[in-house]
C-alpha positions in Angstrom: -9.4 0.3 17.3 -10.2 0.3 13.6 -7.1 -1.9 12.7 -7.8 -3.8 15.8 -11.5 -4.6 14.7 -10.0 -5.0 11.0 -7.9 -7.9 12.3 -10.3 -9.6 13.9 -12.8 -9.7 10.1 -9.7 -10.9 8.2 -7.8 -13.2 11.0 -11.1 -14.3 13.1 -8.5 -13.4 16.3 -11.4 -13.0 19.3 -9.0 -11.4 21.2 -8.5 -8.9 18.7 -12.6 -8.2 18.7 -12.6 -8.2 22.5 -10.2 -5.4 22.6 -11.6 -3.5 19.5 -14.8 -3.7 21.2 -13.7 -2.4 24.4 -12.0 0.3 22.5 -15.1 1.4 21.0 -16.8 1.4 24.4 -14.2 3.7 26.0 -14.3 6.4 22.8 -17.8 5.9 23.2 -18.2 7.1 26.7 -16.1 10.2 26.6 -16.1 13.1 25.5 -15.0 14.1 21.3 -12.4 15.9 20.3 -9.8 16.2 17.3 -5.9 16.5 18.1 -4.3 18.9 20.7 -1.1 19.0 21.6 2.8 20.0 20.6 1.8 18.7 17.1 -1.4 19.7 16.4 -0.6 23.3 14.8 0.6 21.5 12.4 -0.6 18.0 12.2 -4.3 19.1 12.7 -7.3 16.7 12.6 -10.3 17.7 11.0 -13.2 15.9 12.4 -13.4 12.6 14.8 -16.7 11.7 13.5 -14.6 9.9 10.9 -12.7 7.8 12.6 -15.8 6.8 15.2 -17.8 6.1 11.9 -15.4 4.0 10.9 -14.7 2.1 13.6 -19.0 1.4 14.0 -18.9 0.4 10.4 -16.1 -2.4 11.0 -17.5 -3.7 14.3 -21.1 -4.1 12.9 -19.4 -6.0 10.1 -17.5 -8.3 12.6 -20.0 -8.7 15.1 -23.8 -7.6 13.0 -24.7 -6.4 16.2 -27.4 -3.6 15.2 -26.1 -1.2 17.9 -23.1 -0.5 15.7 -25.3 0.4 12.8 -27.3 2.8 15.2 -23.8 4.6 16.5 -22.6 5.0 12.8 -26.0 6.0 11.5 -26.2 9.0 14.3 -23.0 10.6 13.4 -22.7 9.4 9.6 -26.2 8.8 8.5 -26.0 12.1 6.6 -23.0 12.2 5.2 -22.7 13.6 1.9 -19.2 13.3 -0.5 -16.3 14.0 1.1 -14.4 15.4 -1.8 -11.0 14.0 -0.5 -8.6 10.4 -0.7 -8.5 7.8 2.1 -5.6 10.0 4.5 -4.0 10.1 7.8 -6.4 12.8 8.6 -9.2 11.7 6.5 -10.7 8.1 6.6 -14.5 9.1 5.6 -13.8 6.9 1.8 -13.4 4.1 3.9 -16.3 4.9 6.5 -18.2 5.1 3.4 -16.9 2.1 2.0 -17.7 -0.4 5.0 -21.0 1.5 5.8 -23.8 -0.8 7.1 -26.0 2.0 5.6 -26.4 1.0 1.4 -27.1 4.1 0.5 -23.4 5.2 1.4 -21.8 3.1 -1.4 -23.1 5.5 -3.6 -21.7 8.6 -1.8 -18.6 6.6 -2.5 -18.5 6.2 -6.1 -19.2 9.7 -6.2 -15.9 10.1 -4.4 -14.2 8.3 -6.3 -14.7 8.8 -9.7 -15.7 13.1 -8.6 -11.7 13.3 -7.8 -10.5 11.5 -10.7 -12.9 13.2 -13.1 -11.6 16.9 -11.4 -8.0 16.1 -10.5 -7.0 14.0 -13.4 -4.3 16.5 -15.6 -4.5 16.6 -19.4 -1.1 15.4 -20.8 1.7 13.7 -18.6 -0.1 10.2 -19.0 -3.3 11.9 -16.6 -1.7 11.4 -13.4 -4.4 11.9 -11.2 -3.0 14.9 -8.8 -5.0 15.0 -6.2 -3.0 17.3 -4.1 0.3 19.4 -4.8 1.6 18.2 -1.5 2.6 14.6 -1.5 0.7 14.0 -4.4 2.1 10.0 -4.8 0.6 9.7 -1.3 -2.8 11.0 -2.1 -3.1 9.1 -5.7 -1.8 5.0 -4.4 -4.4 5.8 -1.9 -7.1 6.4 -4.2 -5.8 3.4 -6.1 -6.5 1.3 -3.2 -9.7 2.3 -1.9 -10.6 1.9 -6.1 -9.4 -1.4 -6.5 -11.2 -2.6 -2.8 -14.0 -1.7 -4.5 -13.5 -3.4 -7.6 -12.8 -6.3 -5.9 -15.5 -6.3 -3.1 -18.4 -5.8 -5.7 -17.0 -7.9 -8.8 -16.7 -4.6 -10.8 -14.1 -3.5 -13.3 -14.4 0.7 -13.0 -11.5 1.5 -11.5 -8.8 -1.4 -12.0 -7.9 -0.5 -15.4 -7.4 3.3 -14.5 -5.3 2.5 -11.1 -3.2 0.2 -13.2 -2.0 3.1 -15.4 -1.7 5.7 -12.5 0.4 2.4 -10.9 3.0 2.8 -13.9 2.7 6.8 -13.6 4.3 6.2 -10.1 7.1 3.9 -11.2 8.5 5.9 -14.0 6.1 6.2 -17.1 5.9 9.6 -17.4 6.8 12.6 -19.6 9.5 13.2 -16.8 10.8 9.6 -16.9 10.6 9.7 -13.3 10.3 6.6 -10.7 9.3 8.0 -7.4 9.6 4.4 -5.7 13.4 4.8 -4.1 15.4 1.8 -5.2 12.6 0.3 -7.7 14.7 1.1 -10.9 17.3 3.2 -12.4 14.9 6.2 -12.6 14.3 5.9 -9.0 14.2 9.1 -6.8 17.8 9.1 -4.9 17.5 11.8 -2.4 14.4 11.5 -0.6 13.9 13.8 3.1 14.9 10.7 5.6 17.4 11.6 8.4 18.0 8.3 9.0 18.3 6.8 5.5 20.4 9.8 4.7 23.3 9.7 7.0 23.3 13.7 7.0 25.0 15.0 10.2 22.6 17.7 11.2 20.2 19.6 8.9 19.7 19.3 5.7 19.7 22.1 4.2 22.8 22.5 1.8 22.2 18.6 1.4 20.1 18.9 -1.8 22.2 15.9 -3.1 24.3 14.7 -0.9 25.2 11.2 -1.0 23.0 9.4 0.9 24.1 6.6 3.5 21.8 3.9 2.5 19.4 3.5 -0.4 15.5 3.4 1.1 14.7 0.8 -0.9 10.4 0.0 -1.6 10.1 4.2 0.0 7.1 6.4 -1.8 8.4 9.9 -2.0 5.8 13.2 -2.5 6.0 12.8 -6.2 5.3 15.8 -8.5 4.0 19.1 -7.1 3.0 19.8 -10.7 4.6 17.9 -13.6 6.9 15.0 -13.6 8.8 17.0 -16.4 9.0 19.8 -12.9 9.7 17.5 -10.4 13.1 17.9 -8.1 15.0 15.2 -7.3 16.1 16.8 -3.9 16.4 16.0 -0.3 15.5 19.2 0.9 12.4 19.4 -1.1 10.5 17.7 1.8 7.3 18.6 -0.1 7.7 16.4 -3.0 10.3 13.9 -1.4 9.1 13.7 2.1 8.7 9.6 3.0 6.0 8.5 5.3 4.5 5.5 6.8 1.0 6.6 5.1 2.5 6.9 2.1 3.4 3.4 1.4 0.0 2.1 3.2 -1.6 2.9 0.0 1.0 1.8 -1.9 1.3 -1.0 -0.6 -2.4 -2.0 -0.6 -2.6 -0.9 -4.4 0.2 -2.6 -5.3 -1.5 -5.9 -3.8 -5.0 -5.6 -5.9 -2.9 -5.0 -8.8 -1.2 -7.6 -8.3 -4.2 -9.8 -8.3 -6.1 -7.4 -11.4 -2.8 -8.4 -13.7 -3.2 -12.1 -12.3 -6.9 -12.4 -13.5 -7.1 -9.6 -16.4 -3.3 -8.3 -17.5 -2.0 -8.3 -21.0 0.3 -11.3 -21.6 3.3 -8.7 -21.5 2.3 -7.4 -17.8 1.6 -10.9 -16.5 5.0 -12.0 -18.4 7.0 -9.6 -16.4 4.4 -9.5 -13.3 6.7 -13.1 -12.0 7.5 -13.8 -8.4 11.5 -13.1 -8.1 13.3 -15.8 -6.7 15.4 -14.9 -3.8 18.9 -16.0 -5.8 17.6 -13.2 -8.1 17.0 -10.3 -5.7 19.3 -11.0 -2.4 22.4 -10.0 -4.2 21.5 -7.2 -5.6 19.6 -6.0 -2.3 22.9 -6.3 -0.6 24.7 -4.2 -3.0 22.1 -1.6 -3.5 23.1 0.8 -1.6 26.5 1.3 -3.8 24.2 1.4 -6.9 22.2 3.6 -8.8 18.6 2.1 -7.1 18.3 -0.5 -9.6 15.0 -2.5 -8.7 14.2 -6.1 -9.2 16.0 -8.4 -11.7 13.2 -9.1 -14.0 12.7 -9.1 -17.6 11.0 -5.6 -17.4 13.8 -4.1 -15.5 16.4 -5.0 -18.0 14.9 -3.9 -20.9 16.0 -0.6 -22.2 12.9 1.4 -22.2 13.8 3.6 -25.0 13.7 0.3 -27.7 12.8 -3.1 -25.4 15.5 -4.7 -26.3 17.2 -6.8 -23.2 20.7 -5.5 -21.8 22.7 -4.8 -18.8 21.0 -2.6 -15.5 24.4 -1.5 -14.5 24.8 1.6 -12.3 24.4 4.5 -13.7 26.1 6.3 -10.8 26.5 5.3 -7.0 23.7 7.1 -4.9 26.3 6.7 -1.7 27.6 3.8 0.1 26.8 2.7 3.2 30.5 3.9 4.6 30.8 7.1 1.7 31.2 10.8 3.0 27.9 12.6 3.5 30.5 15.8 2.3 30.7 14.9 -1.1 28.3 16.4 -3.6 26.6 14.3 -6.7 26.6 17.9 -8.7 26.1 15.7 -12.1 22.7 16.4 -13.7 21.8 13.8 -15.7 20.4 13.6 -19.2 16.4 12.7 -19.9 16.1 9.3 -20.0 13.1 8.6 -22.8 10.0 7.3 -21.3 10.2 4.2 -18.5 8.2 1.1 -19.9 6.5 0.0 -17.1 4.6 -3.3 -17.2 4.0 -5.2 -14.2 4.9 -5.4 -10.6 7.5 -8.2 -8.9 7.6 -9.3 -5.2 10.7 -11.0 -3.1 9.2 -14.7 -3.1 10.7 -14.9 0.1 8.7 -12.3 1.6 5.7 -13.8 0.3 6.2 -17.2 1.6 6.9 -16.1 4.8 3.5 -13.7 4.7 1.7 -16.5 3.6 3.2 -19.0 6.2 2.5 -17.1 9.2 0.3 -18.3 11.6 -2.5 -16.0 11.5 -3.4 -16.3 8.3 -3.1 -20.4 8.5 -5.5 -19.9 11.1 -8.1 -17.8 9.2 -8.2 -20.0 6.6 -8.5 -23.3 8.8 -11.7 -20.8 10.5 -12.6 -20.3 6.7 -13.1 -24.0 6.3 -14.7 -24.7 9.4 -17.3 -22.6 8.4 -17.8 -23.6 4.8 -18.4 -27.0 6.7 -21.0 -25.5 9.4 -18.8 -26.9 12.0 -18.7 -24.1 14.6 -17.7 -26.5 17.4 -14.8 -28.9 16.2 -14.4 -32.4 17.9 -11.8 -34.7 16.8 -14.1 -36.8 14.8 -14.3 -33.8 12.3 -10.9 -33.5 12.1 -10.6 -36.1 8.9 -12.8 -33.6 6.7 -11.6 -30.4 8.0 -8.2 -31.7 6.7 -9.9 -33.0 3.2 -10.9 -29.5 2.5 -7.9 -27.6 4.4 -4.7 -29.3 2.7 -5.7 -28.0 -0.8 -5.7 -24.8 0.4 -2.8 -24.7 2.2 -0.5 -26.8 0.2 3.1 -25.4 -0.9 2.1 -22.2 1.1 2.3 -23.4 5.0 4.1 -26.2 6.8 2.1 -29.1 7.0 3.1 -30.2 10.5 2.2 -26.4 11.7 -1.4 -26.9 10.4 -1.7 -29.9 11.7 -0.6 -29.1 15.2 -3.1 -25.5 14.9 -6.1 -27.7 14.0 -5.4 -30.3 16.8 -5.8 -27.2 19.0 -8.5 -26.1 17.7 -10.7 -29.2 19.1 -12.6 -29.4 21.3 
C-alpha cells in the first residue's frame, strides 16, 4: 500500500492511487494486528500503527483529501521520538517525515540527529553504530532518511555527515574494510548467501570457503563493534548477513549523495564521482567472479590508497570461480591494508540510461509539464507547447519517438 501510494506521488500512475486507496480502505475496515505466523517468533513486528500512519500520511499527500490527515492524526497525532532508523520493522522516521501534521518534522529532527548524537563512536572515523546487529543496515538507512530531508527542505544538516558515514561503509576505516561485496579490493568476500555461495548444505565449517559467484553491489551487517573487529566470514550471519532492506537504504543514500557531490562535492569527489561507461565496467563485471571483488574502473579505484598514486587493481586473490570447488579453503589471512581513500561514488551508465528511459518516468515528467502549463486536459492544439517545454527535459535521456507517441496518447 505505501509503495503503491508512493508510485502514484512520483509516477502520477492513477491506477496505482486507485489501488493504494482501496488498500487503505480494506486495512481500514478490519481489525489491527502485528505479525503471526511460522515467522513471527522471530521476525516480530512491533506496532501496526506505523505502517497505517504511514500509509495516511502518503495518501493525504497524493490525494489532500483531509480524511487521511484525520486517520493519521487519530493514531499518530501523539507520537513522540521514536528513538530508532527507518527498518523493516520500523517505518515511524518516515511516518514522521511525510506527516500532514507540522509539528511532526520536528519529532523527526529529534530522531535524527538524537541517534547520531548517542550512537556516533569516538575513534574509527565515528561510524554511527546504530545497532550491533547489521549495523551497515541500520546506518545507509539513516543516511537516507537524512539526506530526504536535506533535500525536501533545502537544508545542509545531514549531507555532509551521511557523506562521511558513506565512505565509512566502502572501506575508509581504521579496519580498511569495504562492506559493499564486489565494490573494491577491500570488499567483504564471504557474505551469508546460500545462493551466491554455492555451499552444498550448511554452512557451518564454510567460514571461507570459496564462494560460487561474487554478489556484486550486496551490503553485508558491517561491524558488530569496530571495523579493526570485524570478521570477514560467511558464517557470521550477524555481521555478514545480506538482505533486501539492507541495500534499500543503500541504495537510496547512495542516490542523494550522488546528487549532494553533484551540487556541493570537493573537486576531487566530483572528479572521481564520473558515470562509468559500459566499455569500462562490462568486462570486468564478467570476470568478477574469478577476481578479488575489484569494483568500478575509475580513477579512485586504481589509486593505491596508501600514497594516491595511479597503478594496476589486479587481483589480489580469486574469491572462487563460478565453476571452483566449494571444498577448497581460502585459509590465507591477509595483511592490513592502510586506510581505503574513498572519494566519490560511480554508476553503470548503462543502468542509468535505461532507469531514465523507462516509460514511467517519461510519463511523469510529460504530467510534470502539463502541469507547469495549467493544462489538466490536453487537446491536440496544446500539443506544440507541451513539446516546447518537454524536449529540453527529455533530451539525450529518452527516445524521442517514445515521447512522442506517449504524449499523442495522452490527448484528448
Amino acid at each position: 500500500m505505501n509503495i503503491v501510494a508512493a508510485y502514484y506521488i512520483n509516477y502520477k500512475d492513477k491506477k496505482a492511487l486507485s489501488y493504494a486507496e482501496k488498500l487503505f480502505t480494506y486495512a481500514d475496515t478490519k481489525a489491527k494486528k502485528n505479525s503471526s505466523g511460522p515467522a513471527s517468533g522471530f521476525y516480530s513486528s512491533d506496532s501496526w500503527e506505523d505502517d497505517y500512519a504511514l500509509a495516511a500520511a502518503l495518501l493525504y499527500k497524493a490525494t489532500g483529501k483531509s480524511a487521511y490527515a484525520t486517520k493519521y492524526n487519530n493514531v499518530y497525532g501523539g507520537r513522540t521520538n521514536p528513538n530508532w532508523a527507518l527498518c523493516w520493522n520500523n517505518v515511524a522516521q518516515a511516518a514522521l517525515f511525510y506527516s500532514p501534521n507540522s509539528s511532526k518534522k520536528s519529532v523527526f529532527v529529534e530522531n535524527q540527529s538524537g541517534l547520531i548524537a548517542s550512537k556516533t563512536q569516538s575513534g574509527d572515523n565515528n561510524f554511527c553504530l546504530i545497532d550491533s546487529w547489521g549495523s551497515a543496515r541500520y546506518n545507509t538507512a539513516h543516511q537516507m532518511t537524512g539526506l530526504m530531508y536535506d533535500t525536501i527542505y533545502g537544508k545542509t544538516d545531514y549531507s555532509s555527515w551521511a557523506n562521511g558515514q558513506m565512505k565509512y561503509i566502502l572501506g575508509n576505516n581504521a579496519g580498511s574494510k569495504c562492506f559493499v561485496v564486489g565494490y573494491n579490493k577491500y570488499s567483504s568476500k564471504y557474505p551469508h548467501h546460500r545462493a551466491s555461495s554455492g555451499y552444498q548444505g550448511s554452512v557451518t565449517g564454510n567460514a571461507y570457503t570459496k564462494q560460487a559467484h561474487v554478489l556484486v553491489g550486496a551490503l553485508v551487517g558491517g561491524p558488530a563493534g569496530s571495523s579493526t573487529t570485524y570478521v570477514d566470514s560467511s558464517e557470521d550471519y550477524n555481521q555478514n548477513e545480506v538482505a533486501l532492506d539492507y541495500n534499500a537504504g543503500l541504495v537510496g543514500a547512495a542516490a542523494g549523495l550522488y546528487l549532494y557531490v553533484k551540487n556541493s562535492g570537493t573537486d576531487e569527489e566530483k572528479a572521481a564521482q564520473k558515470v562509468v561507461p559500459k566499455s569500462e565496467v562490462s568486462s570486468e563485471l564478467r570476470t568478477i567472479s574469478g577476481e578479488s571483488g575489484g569494483g568500478m574502473t575509475t580513477e579512485d579505484d586504481t589509486k593505491d590508497p596508501s600514497t594516491g598514486s595511479t597503478g594496476s587493481t589486479g587481483s589480489t586473490g580469486s574469491t572462487g570461480s563460478t565453476t571452483g570447488s566449494t571444498s577448497e579453503k581460502d585459509t590465507e589471512t591477509p595483511s592490513e591494508p592502510p586506510a581505503v581513500k574513498v572519494t566519490g561514488i560511480s554508476f553503470d551508465k548503462t543502468y542509468i540510461t535505461l532507469n531514465v528511459g523507462d516509460s514511467d518516468e517519461i510519463k511523469a515528467t510529460i504530467q510534470s509539464v502539463l502541469d507547469d502549463l495549467g493544462i489538466t486536459e490536453p487537446t491536440g492544439k496544446d500539443r506544440g507547447k507541451i513539446m516546447k517545454d518537454l524536449m529540453p527535459k527529455v533530451k539525450g535521456k529518452a527516445d524521442g519517438k517514445l515521447v512522442n507517441q506517449m504524449v499523442a496518447s495522452m490527448l484528448k
